[in-house]
Structure formats: C-alpha cells, structure tokens
C-alpha atoms as one frame of an Amber mdcrd trajectory, in Angstrom:
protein
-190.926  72.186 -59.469-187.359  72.221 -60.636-185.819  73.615 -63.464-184.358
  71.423 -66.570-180.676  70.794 -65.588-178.397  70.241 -68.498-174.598  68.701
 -67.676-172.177  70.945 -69.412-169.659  69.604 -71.698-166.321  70.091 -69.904
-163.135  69.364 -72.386-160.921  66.488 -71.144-163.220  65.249 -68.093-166.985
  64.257 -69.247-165.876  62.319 -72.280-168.105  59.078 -72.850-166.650  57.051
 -69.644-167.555  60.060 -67.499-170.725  60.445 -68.516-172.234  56.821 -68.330
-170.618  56.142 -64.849-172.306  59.522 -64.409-176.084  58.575 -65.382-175.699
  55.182 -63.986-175.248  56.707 -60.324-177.191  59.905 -60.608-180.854  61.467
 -61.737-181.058  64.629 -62.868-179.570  66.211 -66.196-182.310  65.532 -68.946
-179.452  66.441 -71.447-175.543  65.693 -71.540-173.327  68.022 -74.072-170.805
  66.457 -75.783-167.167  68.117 -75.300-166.713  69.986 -78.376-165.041  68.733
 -82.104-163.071  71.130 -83.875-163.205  70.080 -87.381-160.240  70.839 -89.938
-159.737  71.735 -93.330-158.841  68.241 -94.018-163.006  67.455 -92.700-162.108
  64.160 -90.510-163.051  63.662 -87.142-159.871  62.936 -85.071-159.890  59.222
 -83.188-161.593  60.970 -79.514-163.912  63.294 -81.401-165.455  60.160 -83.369
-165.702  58.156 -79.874-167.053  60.825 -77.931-170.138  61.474 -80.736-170.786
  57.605 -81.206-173.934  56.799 -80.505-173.781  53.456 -79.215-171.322  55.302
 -76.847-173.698  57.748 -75.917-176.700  54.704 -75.953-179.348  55.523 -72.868
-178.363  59.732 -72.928-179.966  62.718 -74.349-176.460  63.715 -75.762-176.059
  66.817 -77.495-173.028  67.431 -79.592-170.679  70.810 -79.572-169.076  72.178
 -82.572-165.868  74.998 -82.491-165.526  76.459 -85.629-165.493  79.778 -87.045
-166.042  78.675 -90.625-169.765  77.742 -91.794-168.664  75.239 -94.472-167.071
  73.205 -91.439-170.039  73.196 -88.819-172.546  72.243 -91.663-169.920  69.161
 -92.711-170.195  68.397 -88.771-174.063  69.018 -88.734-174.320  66.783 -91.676
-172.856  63.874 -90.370-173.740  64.362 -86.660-177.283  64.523 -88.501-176.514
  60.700 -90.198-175.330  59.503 -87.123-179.038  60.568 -85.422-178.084  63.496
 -83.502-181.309  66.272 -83.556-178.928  68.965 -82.088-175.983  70.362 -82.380
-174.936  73.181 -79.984-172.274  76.093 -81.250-169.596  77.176 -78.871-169.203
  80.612 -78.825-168.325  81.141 -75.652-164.724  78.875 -74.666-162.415  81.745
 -73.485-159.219  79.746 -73.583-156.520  82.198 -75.332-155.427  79.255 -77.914
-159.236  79.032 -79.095-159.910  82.891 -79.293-156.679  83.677 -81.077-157.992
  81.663 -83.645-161.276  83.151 -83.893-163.247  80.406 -82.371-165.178  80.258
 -79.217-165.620  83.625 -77.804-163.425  85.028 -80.384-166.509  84.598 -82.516
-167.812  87.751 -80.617-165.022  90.241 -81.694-166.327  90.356 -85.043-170.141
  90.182 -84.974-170.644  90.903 -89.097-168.935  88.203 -89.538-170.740  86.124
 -86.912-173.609  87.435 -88.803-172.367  86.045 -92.017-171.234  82.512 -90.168
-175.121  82.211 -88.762-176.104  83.258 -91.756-174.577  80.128 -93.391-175.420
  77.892 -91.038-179.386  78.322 -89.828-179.767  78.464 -93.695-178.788  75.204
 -94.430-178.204  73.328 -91.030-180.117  69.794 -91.053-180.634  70.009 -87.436
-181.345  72.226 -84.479-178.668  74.684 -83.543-178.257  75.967 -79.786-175.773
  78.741 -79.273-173.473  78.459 -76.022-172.082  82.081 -75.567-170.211  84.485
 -73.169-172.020  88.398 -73.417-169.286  89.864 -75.132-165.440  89.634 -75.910
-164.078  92.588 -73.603-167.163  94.304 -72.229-170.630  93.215 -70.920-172.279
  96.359 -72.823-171.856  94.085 -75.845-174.281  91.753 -74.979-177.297  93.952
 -76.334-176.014  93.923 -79.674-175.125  90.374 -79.765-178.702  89.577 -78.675
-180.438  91.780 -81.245-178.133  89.605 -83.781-179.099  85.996 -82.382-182.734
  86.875 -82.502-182.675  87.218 -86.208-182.056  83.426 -86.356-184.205  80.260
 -85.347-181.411  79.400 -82.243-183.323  76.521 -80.836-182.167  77.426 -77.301
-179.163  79.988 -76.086-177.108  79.301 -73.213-176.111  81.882 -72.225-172.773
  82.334 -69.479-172.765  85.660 -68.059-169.003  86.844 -68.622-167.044  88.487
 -70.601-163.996  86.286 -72.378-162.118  88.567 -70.860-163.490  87.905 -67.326
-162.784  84.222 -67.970-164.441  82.305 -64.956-163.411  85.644 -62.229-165.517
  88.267 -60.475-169.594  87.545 -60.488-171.533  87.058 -62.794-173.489  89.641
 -64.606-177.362  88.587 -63.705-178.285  92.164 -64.688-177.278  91.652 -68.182
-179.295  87.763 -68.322-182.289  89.515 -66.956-181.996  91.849 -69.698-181.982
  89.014 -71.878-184.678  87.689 -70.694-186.571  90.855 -71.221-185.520  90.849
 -74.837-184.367  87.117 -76.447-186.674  85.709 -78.918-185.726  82.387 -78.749
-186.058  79.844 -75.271-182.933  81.000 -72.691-180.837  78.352 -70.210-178.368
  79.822 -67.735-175.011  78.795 -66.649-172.644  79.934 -64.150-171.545  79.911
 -60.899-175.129  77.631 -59.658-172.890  75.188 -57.179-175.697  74.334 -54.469
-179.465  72.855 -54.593-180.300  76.072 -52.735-178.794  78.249 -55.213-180.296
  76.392 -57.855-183.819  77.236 -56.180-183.116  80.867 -55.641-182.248  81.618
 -59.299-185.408  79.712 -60.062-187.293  81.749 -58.866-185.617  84.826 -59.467
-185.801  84.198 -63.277-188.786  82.588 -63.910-188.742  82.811 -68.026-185.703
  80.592 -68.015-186.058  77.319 -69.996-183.442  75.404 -68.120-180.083  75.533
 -66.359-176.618  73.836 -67.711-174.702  73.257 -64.644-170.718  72.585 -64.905
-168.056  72.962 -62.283-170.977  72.574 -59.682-171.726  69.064 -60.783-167.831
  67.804 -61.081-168.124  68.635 -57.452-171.198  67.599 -56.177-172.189  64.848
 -58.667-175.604  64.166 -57.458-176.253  68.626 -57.494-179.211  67.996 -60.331
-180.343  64.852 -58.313-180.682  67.076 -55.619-182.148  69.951 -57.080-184.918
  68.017 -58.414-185.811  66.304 -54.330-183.510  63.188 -55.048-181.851  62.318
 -52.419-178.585  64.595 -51.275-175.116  63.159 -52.348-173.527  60.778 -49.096
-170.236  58.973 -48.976-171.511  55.939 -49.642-173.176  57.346 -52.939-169.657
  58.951 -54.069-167.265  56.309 -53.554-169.410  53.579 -55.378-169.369  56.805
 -58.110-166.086  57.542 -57.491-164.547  53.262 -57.855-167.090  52.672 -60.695
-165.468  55.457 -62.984-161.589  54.374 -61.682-162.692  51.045 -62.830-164.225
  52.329 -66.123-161.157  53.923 -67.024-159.171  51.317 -66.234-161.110  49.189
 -69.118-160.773  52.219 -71.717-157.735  53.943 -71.218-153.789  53.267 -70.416
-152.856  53.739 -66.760-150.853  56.671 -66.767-154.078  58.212 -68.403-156.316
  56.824 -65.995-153.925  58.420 -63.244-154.347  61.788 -64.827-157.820  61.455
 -65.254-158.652  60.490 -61.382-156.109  63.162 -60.206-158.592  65.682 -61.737
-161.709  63.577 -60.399-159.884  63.568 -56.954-159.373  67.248 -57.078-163.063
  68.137 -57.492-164.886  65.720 -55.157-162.174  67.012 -52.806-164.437  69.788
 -52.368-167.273  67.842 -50.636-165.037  67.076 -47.626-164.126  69.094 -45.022
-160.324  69.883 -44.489-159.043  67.930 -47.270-155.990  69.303 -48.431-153.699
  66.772 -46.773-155.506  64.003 -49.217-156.162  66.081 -51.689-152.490  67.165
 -52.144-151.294  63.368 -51.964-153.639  62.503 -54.363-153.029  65.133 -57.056
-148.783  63.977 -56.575-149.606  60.298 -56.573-147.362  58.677 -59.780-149.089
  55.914 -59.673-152.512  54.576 -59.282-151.968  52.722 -56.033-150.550  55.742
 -54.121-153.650  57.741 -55.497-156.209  55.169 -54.341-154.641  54.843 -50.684
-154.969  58.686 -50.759-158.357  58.700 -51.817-159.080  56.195 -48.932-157.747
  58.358 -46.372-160.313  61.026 -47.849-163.094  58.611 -46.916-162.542  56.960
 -43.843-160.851  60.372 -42.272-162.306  62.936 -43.299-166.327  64.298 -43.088
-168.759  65.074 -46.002-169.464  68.416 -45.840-173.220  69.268 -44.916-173.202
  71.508 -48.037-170.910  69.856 -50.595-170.015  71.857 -53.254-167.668  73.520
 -55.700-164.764  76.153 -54.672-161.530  77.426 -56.461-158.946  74.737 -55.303
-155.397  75.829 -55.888
C-alpha cells in the first residue's frame, strides 16, 4: 500500500491551469499546494496570488495554500482570510533557497535566526485560525542544524512538517541527507512527509519502506516530469504517449483560454522542457522547442518529440541544461 503523495507547489508552473489539467488526466496526489503568496505591508493580495487561492479555481482539489513571510502579523492576516475563503490549512515556507527570498529573511532565511523563528511560531500557532504545516530545508549552511531546529518545531502543534533534506546552501545539489530525516523520524513530535529527489515509482517504493513512520511524500520535479509518477506509485496505470500528449494539448489549450500568447509560449517552453525527459534522445526537439518564438514553431517541435522519438521505459526527471 502506497504512501500519501502530495504535488508540491512549484512557483510559476502549477498555478490553477496546471493543476486542473493536472487532476483531470491523472490519480494520485490526495493534496495540491498552492505556489506561495508573499503578503506586504500594504496586506493585499496581488492579482495571481488572489487567482491562484480562489476557491472556485481550486473547485474538485484538496488545495493547500503556502505563505512566505517572516513577519507573524502578515501570515495570521493571510491565515485569516485564507480561513474566510474555506481553506483548513495553510502551509509555511521555510525552506525556498532562492538568494532574493533568503536575503530578505524569508524562506530558508527563516533558519539563520531560530529565536526569532521561535518568536514568529510563537505568534502564529497562538493565534492561527487554521492548521499550520511547516515546509523546511534542515538548516541554513549546515545539516548539524537540523537537531536544533527540530527540538524548536516540536514545541508547537505543526500539523504536519515537510521536511526537504538540504541545506539552503546545498540548494537542489549533492544527495540528500536521509541520515538526518531518519533522525527526524526518531525524534519529531508531530506527523513527518518527505520530499526530495523521489523521481521513479520504484524509488517511491524503496523509501517506503525504508521509512516506514512517514505520513506521506510531496513529490515535485519528479511529477513535472513524469506526470502520472503518483498514478503510478499507487498501481495506476504507467504514463504512455498517448496519456501525455492528450495532457500535454489539454494544458496548451488551457492556457490559451487564460493567458496572452507570448505567456502561453513561455509557459509550454518550460512544460516542453520537463516532459522532454520521458523521451529518449530528445535534445534535438527539446532544443527547438525551448527557441521556438512562437507557438506554432513550438507545437511542430513538440510533434517531432512524439511521432520520432520513444518513451522511455523509465520516464523520469534529470538535470536538463
């Protein structure tokens, strides 16, 4: 029996369009996380962060919103009116190592300065009306401050914590550290999920089992690759060509209704680049693809990638250049 899969929210690709096309096509993630919102001083959701949390938007999903803030006042305004609009959940990101969010103090540049973390979850699993789940990397610089960290979270009611093996620092190089999850598992009060690096059914299994105690698993690059990975995971059936071009049209046409074209181009250049890695030899394609300027040169690309070119027996995610 399979693990809970969660689909990680990944900024500028699984906004609302994404994710319906998504669950239309595929089984498998019993929970969708929202891209994070950032709120302001100013306490207004920007035009994208108010469609991407409306829930007629999100209608037929278990969505869960993120929040990136390092101030407590402005994740319970956000809780507070995620809370009116019916979310039960709102997830914290401390854990997005992008330099612009860090320098600021948010995402993983939360964990630099855990009293004041401490004062910030103070604040917030005082007087949050909803769930909080924690997102976070095991430390700014070093994975030996993951032991600390933990002994802080488990003073708080953290409904799950998701927990991505890697330093800021580390970004998304080198391996993971499973030594230091285990050791979470050993010692977290509060129900774990695991993300990182999980890119095959197989590998899926194998952590399974190696990590019983785990609640779930949020899966990210993995399923931009190999959109039917959960699906899979779970015995559904394994991801075909037939399967990922009705996937991959549905979505082209679904932008198409919600967005400009020269958006739309950008957004299937990215699409293009990841499902490039369930076919075998693609760079020719790929590379035509990614320099199309406009949408017709991309889709006669994208054609050549399915009538030339072979589904690979073990589709999945690798570092494309």
């Amino acid at each position: 029996m399979s693990l809970p899969v969660y689909f990680a929210p990944l900024e500028g690709v699984t906004d609302t369009v994404y994710r319906q096309v998504h669950h239309a096509h595929f089984t498998g993630p019993v929970k969708y996380f929202i891209p994070f919102i950032s709120p302001t001083q100013n306490l207004v959701l920007t035009p994208r962060e108010r469609k991407n949390v409306d829930p007629q938007a999100n209608a037929g999903l278990h969505a869960v919103p993120q929040v990136l803030t390092k101030n407590a006042a402005h994740f319970l305004w956000a809780a507070n009116l995620l809370h009116d609009l019916g979310y039960e959940e709102v997830n914290l990101n401390a854990g997005c190592p992008s330099g612009t969010v860090t320098a600021k103090g948010k995402g993983a540049g939360l964990l630099q300065r855990p009293q004041e973390l401490a004062w910030f979850l103070d604040e917030i699993f005082a007087h949050a009306p909803v769930r909080v789940s924690v997102k976070t990397r095991i430390g700014f610089s070093s994975p030996d401050e993951f032991g600390a960290l933990l002994e802080l979270y488990n003073r708080y009611p953290v409904h799950e914590l998701i927990i991505h093996p890697r330093t800021r620092e580390e970004y998304y190089t080198g391996s993971v550290h499973r030594d230091v999850y285990a050791a979470a598992e050993a010692g977290a009060r509060m129900p774990l999920v695991y993300n990182g690096d999980l890119f095959t059914p197989d590998g899926c299994r194998a952590f399974e089992q190696a990590h019983p105690a785990t609640r779930a698993l949020m899966l990210g690059r993995g399923m931009l690759a190999n959109p039917a990975l959960a699906q899979t995971y779970a015995g559904g059936a394994p991801l075909s060509k037939a399967t990922l071009r009705a996937f991959h049209d549905d979505l082209l046409r679904a932008y198409q209704d919600a967005y400009p074209a020269s958006v739309v181009l950008g957004r299937m250049r990215e699409v293009a680049k990841n499902i490039a890695c369930c076919f075998e030899d693609a760079e020719k394609p790929l590379k035509a693809a990614r320099k199309a300027g406009s949408l017709s040169a991309y889709q006669d690309a994208v054609t050549r990638l399915f009538e030339d070119y072979a589904l690979s027996a073990n589709p999945c995610f690798s570092v494309r250049s």
